[in-house]
C-alpha positions as CSV (number, residue, x, y, z in Angstrom):
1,X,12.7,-11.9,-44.6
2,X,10.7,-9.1,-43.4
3,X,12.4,-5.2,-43.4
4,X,12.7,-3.2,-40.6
5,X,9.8,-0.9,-42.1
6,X,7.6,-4.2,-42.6
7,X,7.9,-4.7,-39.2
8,X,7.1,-2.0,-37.8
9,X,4.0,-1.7,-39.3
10,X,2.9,-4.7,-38.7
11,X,3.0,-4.0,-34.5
12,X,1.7,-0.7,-35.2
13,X,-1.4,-2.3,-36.6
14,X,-1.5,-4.9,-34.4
15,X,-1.2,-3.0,-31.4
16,X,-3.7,-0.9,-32.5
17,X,-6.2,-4.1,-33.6
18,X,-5.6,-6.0,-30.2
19,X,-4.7,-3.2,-27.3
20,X,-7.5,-0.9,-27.9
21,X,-7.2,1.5,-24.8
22,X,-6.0,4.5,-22.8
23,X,-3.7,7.0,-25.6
24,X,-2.6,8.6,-22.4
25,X,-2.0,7.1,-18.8
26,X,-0.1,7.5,-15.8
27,X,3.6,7.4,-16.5
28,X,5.3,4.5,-14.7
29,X,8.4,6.2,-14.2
30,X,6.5,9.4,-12.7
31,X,5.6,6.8,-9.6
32,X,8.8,6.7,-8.3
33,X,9.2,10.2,-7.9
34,X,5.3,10.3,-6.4
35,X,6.6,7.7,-3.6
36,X,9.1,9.6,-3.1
37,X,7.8,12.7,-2.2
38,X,5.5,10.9,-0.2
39,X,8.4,9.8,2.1
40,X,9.5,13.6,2.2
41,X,6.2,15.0,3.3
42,X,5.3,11.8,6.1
43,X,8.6,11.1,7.3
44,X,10.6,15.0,6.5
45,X,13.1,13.2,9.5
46,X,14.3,10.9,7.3
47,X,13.9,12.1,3.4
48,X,14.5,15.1,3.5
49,X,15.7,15.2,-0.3
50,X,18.2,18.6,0.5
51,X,19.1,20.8,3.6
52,X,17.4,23.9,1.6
53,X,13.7,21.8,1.6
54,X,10.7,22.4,3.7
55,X,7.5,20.4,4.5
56,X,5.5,23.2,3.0
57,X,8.5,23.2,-0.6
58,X,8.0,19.0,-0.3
59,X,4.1,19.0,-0.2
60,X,3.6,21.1,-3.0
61,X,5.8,19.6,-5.5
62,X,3.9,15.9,-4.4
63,X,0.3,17.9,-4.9
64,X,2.1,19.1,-8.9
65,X,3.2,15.6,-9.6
66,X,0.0,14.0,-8.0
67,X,-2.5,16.2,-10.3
68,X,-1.0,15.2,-13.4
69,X,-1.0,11.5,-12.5
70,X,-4.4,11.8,-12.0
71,X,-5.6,14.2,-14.6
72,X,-3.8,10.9,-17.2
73,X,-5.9,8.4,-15.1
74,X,-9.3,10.1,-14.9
75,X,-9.2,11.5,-17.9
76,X,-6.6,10.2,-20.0
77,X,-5.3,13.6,-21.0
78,X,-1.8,15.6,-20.5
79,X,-2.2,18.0,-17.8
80,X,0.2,20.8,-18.6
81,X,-1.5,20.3,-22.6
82,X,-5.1,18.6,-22.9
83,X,-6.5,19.8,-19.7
84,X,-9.7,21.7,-19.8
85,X,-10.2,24.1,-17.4
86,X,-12.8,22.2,-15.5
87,X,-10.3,18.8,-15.7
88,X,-7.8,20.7,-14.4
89,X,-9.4,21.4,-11.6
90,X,-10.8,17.9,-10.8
91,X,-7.1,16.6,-11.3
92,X,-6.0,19.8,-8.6
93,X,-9.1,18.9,-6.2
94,X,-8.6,15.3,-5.7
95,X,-4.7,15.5,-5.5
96,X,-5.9,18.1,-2.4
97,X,-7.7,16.2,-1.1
98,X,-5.2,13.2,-0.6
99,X,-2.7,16.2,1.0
100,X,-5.6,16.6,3.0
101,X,-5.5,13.2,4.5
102,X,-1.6,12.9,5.1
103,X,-1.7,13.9,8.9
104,X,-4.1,10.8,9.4
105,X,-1.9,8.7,7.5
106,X,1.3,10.1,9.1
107,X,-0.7,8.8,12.7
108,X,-1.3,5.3,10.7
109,X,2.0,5.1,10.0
110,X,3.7,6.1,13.2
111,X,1.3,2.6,14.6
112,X,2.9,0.5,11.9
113,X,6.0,1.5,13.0
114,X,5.2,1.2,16.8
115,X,3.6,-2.5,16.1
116,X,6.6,-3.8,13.9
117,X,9.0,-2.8,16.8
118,X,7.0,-4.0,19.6
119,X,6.2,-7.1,17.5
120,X,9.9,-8.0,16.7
121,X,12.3,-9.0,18.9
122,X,15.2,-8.2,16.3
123,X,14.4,-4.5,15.6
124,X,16.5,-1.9,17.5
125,X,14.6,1.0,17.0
126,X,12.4,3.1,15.2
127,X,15.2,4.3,12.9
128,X,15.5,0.8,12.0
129,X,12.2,0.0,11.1
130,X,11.7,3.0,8.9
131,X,15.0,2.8,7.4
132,X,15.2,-0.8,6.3
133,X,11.6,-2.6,6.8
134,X,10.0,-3.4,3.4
135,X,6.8,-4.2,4.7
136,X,6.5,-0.8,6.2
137,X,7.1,0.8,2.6
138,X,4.6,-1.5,1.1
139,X,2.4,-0.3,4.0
140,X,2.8,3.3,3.4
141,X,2.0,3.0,-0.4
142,X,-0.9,1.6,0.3
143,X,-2.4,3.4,2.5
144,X,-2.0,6.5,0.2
145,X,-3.1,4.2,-2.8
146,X,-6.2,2.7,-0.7
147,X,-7.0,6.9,0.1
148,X,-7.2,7.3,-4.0
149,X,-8.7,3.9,-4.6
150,X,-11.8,5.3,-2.8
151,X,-12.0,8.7,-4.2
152,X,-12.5,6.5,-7.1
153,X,-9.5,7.5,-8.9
154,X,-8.4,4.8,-12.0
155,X,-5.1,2.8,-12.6
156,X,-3.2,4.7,-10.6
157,X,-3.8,3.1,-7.3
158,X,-3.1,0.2,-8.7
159,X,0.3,1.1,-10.2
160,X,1.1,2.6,-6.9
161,X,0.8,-0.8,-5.1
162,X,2.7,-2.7,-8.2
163,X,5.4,-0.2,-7.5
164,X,5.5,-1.4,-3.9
165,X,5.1,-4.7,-4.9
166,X,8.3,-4.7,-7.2
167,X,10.3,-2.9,-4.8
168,X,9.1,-4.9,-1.7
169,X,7.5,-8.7,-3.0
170,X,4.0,-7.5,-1.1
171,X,1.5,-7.4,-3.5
172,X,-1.5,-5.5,-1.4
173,X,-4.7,-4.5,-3.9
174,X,-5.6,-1.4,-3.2
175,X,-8.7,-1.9,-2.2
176,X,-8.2,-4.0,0.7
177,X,-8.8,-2.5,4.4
178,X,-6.2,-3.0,6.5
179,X,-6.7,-1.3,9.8
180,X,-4.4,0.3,12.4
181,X,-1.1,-1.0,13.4
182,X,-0.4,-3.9,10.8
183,X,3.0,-5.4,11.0
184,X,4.4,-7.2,7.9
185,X,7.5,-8.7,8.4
186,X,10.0,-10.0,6.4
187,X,7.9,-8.8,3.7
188,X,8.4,-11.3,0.8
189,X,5.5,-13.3,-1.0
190,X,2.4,-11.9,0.6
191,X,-0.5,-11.2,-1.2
192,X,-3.6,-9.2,0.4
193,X,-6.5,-9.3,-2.3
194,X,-9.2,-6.3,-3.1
195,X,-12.4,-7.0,-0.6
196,X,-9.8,-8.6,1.7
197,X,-10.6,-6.9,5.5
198,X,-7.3,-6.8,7.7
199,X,-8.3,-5.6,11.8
200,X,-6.0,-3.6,13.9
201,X,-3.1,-4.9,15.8
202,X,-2.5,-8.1,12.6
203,X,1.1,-9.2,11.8
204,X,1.4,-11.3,8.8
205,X,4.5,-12.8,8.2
206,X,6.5,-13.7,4.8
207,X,4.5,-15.9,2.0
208,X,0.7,-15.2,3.8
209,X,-1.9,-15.3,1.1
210,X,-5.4,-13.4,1.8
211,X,-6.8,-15.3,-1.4
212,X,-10.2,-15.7,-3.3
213,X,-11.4,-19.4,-3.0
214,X,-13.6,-19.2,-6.3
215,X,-14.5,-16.5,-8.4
216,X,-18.5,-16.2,-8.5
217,X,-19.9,-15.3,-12.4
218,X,-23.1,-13.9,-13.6
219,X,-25.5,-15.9,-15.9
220,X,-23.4,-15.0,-19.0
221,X,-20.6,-16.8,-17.5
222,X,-18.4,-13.1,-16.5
223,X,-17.1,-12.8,-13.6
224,X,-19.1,-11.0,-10.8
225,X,-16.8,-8.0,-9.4
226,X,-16.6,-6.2,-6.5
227,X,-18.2,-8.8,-4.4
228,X,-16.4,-10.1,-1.1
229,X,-13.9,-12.9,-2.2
230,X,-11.3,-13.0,0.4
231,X,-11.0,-13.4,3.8
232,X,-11.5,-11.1,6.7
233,X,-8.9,-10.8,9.4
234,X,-9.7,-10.0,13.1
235,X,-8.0,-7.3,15.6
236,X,-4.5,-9.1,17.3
237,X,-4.2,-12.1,15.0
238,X,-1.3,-13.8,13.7
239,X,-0.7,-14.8,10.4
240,X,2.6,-16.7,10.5
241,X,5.0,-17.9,7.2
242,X,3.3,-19.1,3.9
243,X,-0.2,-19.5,5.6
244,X,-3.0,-19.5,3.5
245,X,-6.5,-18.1,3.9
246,X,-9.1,-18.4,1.3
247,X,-13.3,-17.0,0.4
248,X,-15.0,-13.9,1.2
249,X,-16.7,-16.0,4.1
250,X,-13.9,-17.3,5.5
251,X,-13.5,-15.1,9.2
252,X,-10.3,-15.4,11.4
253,X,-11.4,-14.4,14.9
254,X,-9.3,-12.2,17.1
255,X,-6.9,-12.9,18.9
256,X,-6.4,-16.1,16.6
257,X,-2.8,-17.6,15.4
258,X,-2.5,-19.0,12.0
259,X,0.3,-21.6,11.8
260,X,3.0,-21.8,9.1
261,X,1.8,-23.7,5.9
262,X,-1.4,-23.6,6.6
263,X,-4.5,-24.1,4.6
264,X,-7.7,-22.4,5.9
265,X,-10.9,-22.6,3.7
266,X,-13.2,-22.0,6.7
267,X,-13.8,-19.7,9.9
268,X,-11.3,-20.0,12.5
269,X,-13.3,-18.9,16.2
270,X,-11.5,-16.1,18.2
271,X,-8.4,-17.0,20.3
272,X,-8.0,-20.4,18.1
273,X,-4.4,-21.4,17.1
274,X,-4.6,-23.4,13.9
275,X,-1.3,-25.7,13.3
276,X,0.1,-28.1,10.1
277,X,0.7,-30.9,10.8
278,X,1.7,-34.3,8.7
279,X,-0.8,-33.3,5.8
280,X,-3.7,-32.3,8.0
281,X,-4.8,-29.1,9.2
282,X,-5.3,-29.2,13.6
283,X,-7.2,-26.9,15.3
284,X,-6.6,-26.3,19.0
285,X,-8.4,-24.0,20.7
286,X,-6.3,-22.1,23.4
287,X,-7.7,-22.0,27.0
């Protein structure tokens, strides 16, 4: 039987033989506290996290914790200890530069919200979409993530959105486009990949897959990235329960209606309705 000291060597060395990688990274448990603060500065009605805090007091403790997130994914140092002076300033740049574009997202936010109540029949109100839709959540972590994502920022992005994802059961890549006014309701099980392309006025429902079809390689047999694998979306369609929509080709036109369940490989033509039905996929083209 191996000691306690054995052991621990031995996953010391192994972790350092077979994880080769970032010494420093963003802290998971700092995310939290960056979403958060994010819900302070875009919706100060609702978060406010004490009666002594202002907008100005809320934005820049999220530009202090946002900087060092960034300065561990950009450049894999500590902030407040390994910063250089230039890094430092990077880390303080780019985390301005997201403040920068919160009044934009604020407005794409407010249209979430507008769409989800207009779109469903059950909400009562603003107040209750804010306060209890997790689809709006994933949405707003996105669309701060997506902001980073193209700033070019590493990992973090991408542990924003797995954040959401935890909390919420949408898993959107940042990466994806999603335009104005997206409702996601009921939240649960959908999945929006990187080059996926979302229009405005879209409500997806529970279990929808924007999916890659294949995954296209170079002659050495890696995969190609950053190419367009999954599907684009059209202004005013309708995604509804567990459909599935695959390839980087695949177009669904405006104005279109996906049924529940099903399985689209190819482009659906604006103003289509596409139904399940006994193991086959119908089309039927509205009038």
């Amino acid at each position: 039987m191996q000691t306690r000291d054995e052991i621990a060597r031995r996953l010391r060395e192994q972790s350092g033989q077979w994880f080769k990688g970032r010494t420093c990274h963003p802290e998971p448990e700092q995310i939290q506290k960056i979403v958060e603060a994010m819900q302070w500065v875009l919706l100060p009605n609702y978060f406010k996290p004490n009666a002594d805090s202002t907008v100005i007091t809320c934005l820049d403790k999220f530009h202090e914790a946002l900087a060092d997130q960034i300065h561990r994914g950009r450049f894999q140092r500590c902030l407040e200890k390994d910063s250089t002076p230039e890094s430092r300033q990077i880390a303080y740049d780019q985390a301005e530069q997201v403040i920068q574009a919160l009044p934009e997202l604020q407005q794409l936010m407010y249209d979430d919200i507008a769409e989800t109540y207009h779109g469903d029949p059950a909400a009562t109100g603003y107040d209750e979409v804010i306060l209890t839709y997790p689809g709006l959540l994933a949405l707003m972590v996105y669309r701060i993530a997506h902001v980073m994502y193209r700033m070019g920022i590493p990992l973090l992005p991408r542990m924003m959105t797995e954040y959401a994802h935890r909390l919420t059961g949408v898993d959107i890549h940042p990466g994806a486009t999603l335009g104005r006014g997206v409702m996601i309701d009921h939240a649960t099980g959908i999945v929006i990949g990187e080059t996926a392309v979302v229009g405005d006025h879209v409500k997806i429902y529970q279990g929808v897959t924007l999916g890659a079809l294949y995954f296209p390689r170079d002659e050495e047999g890696f995969f190609l990235r950053k190419v367009k694998r999954h599907p684009t979306v059209e202004d005013y369609a309708v995604l509804y329960a567990n459909s599935t929509v695959l390839g980087g080709d695949t177009v669904i036109g405006h104005h279109s209606v996906i049924g529940s369940n099903a399985w689209i490989t190819e482009s659906v033509p604006p103003y289509s309705k596409v139904l399940y039905q006994s193991e086959a996929v119908v089309k039927i083209k509205s009038p």
